[in-house]
C-alpha positions in Angstrom: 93.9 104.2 102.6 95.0 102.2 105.7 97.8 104.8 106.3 95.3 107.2 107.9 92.9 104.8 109.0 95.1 102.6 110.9 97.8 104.9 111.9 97.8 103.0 115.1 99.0 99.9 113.9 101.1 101.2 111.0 103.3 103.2 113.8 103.5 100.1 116.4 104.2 97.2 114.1 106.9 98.7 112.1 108.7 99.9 115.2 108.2 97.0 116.8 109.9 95.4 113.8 112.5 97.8 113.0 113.5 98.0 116.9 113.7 93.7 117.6 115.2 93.2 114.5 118.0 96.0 114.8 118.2 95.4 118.9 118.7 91.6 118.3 121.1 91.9 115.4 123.4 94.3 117.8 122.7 91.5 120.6 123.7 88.7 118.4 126.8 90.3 116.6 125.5 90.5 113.4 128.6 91.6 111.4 126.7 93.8 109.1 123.0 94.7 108.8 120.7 96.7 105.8 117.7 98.5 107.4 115.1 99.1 104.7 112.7 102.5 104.7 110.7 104.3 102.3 110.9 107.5 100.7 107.7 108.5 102.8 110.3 109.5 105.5 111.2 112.8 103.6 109.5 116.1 104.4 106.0 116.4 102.0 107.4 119.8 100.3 111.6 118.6 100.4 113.0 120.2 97.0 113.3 118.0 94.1 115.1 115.5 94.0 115.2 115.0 97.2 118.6 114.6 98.7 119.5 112.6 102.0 120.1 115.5 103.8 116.2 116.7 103.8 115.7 114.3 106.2 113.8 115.7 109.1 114.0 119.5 107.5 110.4 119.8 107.3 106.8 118.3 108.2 105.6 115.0 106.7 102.7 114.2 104.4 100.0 113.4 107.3 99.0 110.5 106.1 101.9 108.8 105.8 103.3 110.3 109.2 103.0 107.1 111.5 104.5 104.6 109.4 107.1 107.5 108.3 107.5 108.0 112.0 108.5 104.7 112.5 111.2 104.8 109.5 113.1 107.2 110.7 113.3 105.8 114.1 114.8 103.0 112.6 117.6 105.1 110.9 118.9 106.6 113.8 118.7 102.9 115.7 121.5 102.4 113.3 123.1 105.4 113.5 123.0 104.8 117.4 124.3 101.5 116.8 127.1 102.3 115.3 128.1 105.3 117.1 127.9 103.5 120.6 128.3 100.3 120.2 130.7 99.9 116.9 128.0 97.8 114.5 128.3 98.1 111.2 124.3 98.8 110.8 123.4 100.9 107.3 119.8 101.8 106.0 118.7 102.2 102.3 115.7 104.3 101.7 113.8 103.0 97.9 111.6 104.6 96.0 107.4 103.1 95.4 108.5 99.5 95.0 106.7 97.0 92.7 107.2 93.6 91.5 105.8 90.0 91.2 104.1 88.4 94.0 103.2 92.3 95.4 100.3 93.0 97.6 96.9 93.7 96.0 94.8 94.3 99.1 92.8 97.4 98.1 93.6 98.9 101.7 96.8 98.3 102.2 98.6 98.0 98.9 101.1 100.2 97.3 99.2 102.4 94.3 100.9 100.2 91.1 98.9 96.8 92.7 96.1 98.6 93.7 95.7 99.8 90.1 96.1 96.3 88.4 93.3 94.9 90.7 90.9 97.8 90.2 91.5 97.4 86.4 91.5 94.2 86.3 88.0 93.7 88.6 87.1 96.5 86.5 87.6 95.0 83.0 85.9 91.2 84.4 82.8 93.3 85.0 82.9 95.1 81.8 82.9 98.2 83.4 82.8 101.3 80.8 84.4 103.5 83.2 86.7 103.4 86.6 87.1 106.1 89.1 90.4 106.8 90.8 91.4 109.0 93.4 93.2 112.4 93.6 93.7 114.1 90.0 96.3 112.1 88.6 99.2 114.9 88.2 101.1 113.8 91.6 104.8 112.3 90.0 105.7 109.4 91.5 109.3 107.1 91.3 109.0 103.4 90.7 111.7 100.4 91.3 111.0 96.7 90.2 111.6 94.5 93.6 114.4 92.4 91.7 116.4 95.8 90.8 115.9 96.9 94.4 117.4 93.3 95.7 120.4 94.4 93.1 121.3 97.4 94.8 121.2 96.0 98.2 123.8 93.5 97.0 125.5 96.5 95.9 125.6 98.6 99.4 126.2 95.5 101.4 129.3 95.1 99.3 130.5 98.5 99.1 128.7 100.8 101.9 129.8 101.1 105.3 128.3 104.6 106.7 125.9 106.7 109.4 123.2 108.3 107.7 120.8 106.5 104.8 121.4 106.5 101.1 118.8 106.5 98.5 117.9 103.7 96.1 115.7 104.6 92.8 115.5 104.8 89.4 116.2 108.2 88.6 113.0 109.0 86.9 109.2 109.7 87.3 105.9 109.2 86.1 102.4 110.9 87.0 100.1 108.6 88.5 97.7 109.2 85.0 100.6 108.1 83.0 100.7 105.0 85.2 97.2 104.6 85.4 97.3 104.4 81.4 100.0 102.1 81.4 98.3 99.4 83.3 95.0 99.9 81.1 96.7 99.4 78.1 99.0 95.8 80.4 95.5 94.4 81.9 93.1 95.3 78.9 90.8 97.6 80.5 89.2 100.2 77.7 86.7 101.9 79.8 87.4 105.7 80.7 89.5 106.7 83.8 87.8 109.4 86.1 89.9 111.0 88.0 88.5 112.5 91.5 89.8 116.1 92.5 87.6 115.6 95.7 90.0 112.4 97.0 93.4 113.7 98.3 96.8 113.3 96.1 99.4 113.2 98.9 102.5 114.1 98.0 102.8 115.9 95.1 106.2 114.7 93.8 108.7 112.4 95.1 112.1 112.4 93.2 115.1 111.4 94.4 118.6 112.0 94.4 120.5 109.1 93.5 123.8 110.4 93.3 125.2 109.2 96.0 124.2 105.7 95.5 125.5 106.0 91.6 129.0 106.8 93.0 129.5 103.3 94.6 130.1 102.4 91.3 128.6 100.2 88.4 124.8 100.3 88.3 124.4 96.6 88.0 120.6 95.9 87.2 119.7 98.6 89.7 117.8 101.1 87.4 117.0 98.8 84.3 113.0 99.0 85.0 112.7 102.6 85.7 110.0 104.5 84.4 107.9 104.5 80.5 108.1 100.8 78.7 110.7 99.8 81.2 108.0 100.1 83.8 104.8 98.5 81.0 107.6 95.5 80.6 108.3 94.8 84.5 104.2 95.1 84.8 103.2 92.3 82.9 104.5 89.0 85.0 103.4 91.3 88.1 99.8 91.5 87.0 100.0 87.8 85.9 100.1 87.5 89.9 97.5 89.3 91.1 95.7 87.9 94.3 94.8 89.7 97.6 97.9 88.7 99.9 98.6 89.5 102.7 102.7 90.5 101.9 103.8 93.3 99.9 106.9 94.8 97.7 109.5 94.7 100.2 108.7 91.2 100.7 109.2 90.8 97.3 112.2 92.5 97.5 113.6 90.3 100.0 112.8 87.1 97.8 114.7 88.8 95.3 117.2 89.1 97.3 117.7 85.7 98.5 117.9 84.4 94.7 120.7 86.9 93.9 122.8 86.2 96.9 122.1 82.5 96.2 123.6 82.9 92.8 126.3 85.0 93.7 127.2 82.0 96.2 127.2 79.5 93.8 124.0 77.6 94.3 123.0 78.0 90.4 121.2 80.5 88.4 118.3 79.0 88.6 117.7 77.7 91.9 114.7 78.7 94.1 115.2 80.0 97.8 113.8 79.3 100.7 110.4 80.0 101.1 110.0 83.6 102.5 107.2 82.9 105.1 104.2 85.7 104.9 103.7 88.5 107.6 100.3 87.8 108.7 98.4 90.5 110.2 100.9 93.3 109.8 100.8 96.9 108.1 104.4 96.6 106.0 103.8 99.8 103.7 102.4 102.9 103.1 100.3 103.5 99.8 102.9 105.1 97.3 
C-alpha cells in the first residue's frame, strides 16, 4: 500500500541510500561491493521468465515505479563505477524475499508478512472470514532471507561483472496458493474473499535464473522455493510476527553476517553483531 501512497519517500530514501552507500564505498576503496535490488525494477509486461536483459525495455508497474526508479539508479551507479573509476561494484536483483524477523507492518510489508498478520489478527478474533485484495491469480517468486544471504556469498566469491544478475528460486506460486498456505501455517479456517475491485499489480514475476545457476553449485540458494519448501520456511517466520519497523532484506543481511561468520571460522553457531534497525525508512515495495 505505501508504494503508491508514499512514493515520495520510497524514491528519496532508497536513493539516498543506494547513492551514499555506493559513493562512499568508491571514496573509501572498498575492494568489492554487492548492491541489492528487487525484481520490481523489471518492465510490468517483461516476457516470462524474465531475463536481465528486459531491464528498462518497457514501462514499470505504477505503483512500484518510485522505489523501482530508485533500483535501477543504483545499478548503473555500479556500472558507472566500474567503467570510470575501476571498482569492482556488482548488483544482485532477488525475487519477493521472506524470512524470520521480516516486517509485518500492514503498510509497508512485503505480501508473505502481511498475510501472516492478517491471518493471524484474523484467527485471535475468531473471524469466519478475511478479505484480501486483488483476485488471487497474480504468480509471484519467493526466496527465504537465509538462501538469499547464500547466494550473495556465492557472487561475491565468483562474480565480477557490469550489468545485475538475478537471484531466485526458480519457481512460482499464485498469491491464493500462498494465501492457503499460511491459513493452513497460522490456523486460520475462516473463508478467504478475494477482492476483484483492489488492484493485482503485476501479473507474474518469474525469473531467469540461468545465469546465476552457471556460477556453479547451488549451495542452499534455492532449497525453500516454492509448495512445502515455502509452508516449512513459514513456520519459524510466523513464530515472529510483530509490527517492526525492518524488513526481508534486513533479514537477509543478518543472514548474511552468520554465514560469512561461519565461513571465517567464528563457529557454526555463533550470533553476529546486532544489525541495528532503519528507523523511519521505506526499504521495500509490497511483493
Amino acid at each position: 500500500k505505501a508504494n503508491s501512497t508514499e512514493p515520495y519517500d520510497f524514491l528519496y530514501d532508497n536513493l539516498a541510500m543506494a547513492a551514499n552507500v555506493i559513493d562512499g564505498s568508491r571514496r573509501a576503496g572498498v575492494r568489492k561491493l554487492l548492491f541489492l535490488g528487487s525484481s520490481c525494477i523489471y518492465p510490468k509486461m517483461a516476457p516470462q521468465p524474465i531475463r536481465e536483459e528486459s531491464l528498462l525495455t518497457g514501462p514499470l508497474e505504477v505503483t512500484n515505479e518510485a522505489y523501482a526508479v530508485a533500483k535501477i539508479a543504483g545499478i548503473k551507479l555500479c556500472d558507472h563505477a566500474r567503467a570510470q573509476y575501476g571498482c569492482d561494484f556488482i548488483s544482485a536483483m532477488p525475487c519477493n524475499l521472506y524470512g524470520t524477523g521480516d516486517n509485518f507492518s500492514l503498510e509497508h510489508s512485503h505480501v508473505l508478512p502481511a498475510l501472516i498478520r492478517k491471518m493471524h489478527e484474523a484467527k485471535l478474533r475468531g473471524d469466519t472470514s478475511l478479505r484480501l485484495w486483488g483476485t488471487g491469480t497474480p504468480l509471484r517468486e519467493f526466496l527465504h532471507a537465509d538462501d538469499l544471504a547464500e547466494a550473495c556469498v556465492l557472487l561475491l566469491e565468483r562474480y565480477s561483472q557490469a550489468g545485475h544478475i538475478n537471484v531466485g528460486s526458480g519457481e512460482e506460486l499464485s498469491i491464493r496458493q500462498l494465501a492457503e498456505m499460511i491459513a493452513q501455517v497460522v490456523g486460520f479456517t475462516g473463508r478467504l474473499e478475494f477482492d476483484p475491485s483492489m488492484p493485482d499489480g503485476t501479473p507474474r514475476k518469474m525469473m531467469d535464473v540461468s545465469r546465476i545457476r552457471a556460477l556453479g553449485p547451488r549451495r542452499s540458494a534455492e532449497v525453500r522455493a516454492t509448495g512445502a519448501k515455502v509452508q516449512t520456511g513459514l513456520r519459524p517466520v510466523q513464530r515472529c510476527k510483530r509490527d517492526a519497523n525492518f524488513g526481508s532484506q534486513v533479514s537477509a543481511l543478518r543472514s548474511l553476517v552468520r554465514v560469512i561468520r561461519y565461513r571465517c571460522g567464528c563457529g557454526k553457531n555463533s550470533d553476529p553483531e546486532p544489525v541495528p534497525e532503519p528507523e523511519h525508512l521505506n526499504l521495500a515495495p509490497d511483493g
